[in-house]
N, C-alpha and C positions, 0 to 999 in steps of 0.2 A: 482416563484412558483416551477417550473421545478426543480431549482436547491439547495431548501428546501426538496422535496422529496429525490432528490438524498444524502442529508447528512443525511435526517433520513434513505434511506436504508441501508447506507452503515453502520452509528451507528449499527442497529439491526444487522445484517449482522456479523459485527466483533462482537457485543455478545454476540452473537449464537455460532460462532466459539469459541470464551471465554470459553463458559458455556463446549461447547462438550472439550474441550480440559482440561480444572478443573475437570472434572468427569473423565476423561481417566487417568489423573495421581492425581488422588484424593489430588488434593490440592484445595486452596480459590479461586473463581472468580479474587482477585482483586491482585492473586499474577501472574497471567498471562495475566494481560491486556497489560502489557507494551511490553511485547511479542510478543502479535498477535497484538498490534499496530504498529509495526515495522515491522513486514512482510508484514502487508499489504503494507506501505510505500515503503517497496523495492517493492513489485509489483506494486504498481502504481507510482514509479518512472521507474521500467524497460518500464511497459506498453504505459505510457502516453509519454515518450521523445521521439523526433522526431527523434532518432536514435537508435531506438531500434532492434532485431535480428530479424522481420520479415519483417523491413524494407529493410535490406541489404541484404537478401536469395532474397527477390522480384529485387530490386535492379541487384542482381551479375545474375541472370536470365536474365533479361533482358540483360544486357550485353553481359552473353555467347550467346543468340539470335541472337543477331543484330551487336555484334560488336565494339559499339557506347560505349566510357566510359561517364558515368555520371559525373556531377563535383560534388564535394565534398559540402555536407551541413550540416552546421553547427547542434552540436547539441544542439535540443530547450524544453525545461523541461516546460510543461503547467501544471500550480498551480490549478487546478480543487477542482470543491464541494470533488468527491474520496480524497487528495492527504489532502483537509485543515479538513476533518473527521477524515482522519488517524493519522492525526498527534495533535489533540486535544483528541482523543482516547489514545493516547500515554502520550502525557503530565499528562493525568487524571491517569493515569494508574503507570505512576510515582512517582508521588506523592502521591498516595497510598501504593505502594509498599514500597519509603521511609519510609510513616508513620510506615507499620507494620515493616518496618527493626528495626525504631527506638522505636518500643513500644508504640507510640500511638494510635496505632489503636486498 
C-alpha cells in the first residue's frame, strides 16, 4: 500500500512540475514529459545510490575527525517506487513525443 501511494505521488508530483514548466515555455504538456522524466531520474539516481555527495562530505568528516580511514563501499543503486515512476513517466512521455514528432498525434 505504502509503496502505491508513493508511485501515485511521485506521478502527480512530476505533472505538476510538467504542467508548470509547459505554461513557462508555452508549449504542450506532452512535449515536455520526457524531460521532466529524466531529471527526475537523474535525481533519484544521484539521491537514492549508496554513493552519493552527502555520503562522502559525512564520510571525509568523519575521517578528518578521528583519523580512521573508512574502507571503500561499493556503489549500490536502489530500484524504488521514486526511481520505477520516473522512468514509466519517461517511457510515456516518449512515446508521445515520438508520436507528435511523427504526426500522429
Amino acid at each position: 500500500m505504502k509503496r502505491k501511494i508513493i508511485y501515485i505521488i511521485t506521478l502527480l508530483v512530476q505533472a505538476i512540475v510538467t504542467f508548470g514548466v509547459s505554461i513557462y515555455f508555452d508549449v504542450r504538456f506532452i512535449e515536455v514529459m520526457f524531460f521532466v522524466g529524466l531529471f527526475f531520474i537523474v535525481i533519484g539516481l544521484f539521491f537514492l545510490s549508496g554513493d552519493n555527495t552527502l555520503t562522502n562530505f559525512n564520510n571525509a568528516q568523519l575521517q578528518a575527525r578521528t583519523g580512521i580511514s573508512l574502507a571503500y563501499e561499493k556503489t549500490v543503486y536502489t530500484v524504488g517506487p521514486f526511481l520505477i515512476s520516473s522512468i514509466v513517466y519517461s517511457v510515456v512521455g516518449l512515446g508521445c513525443f515520438l508520436l507528435i514528432v511523427y504526426g500522429w498525434l
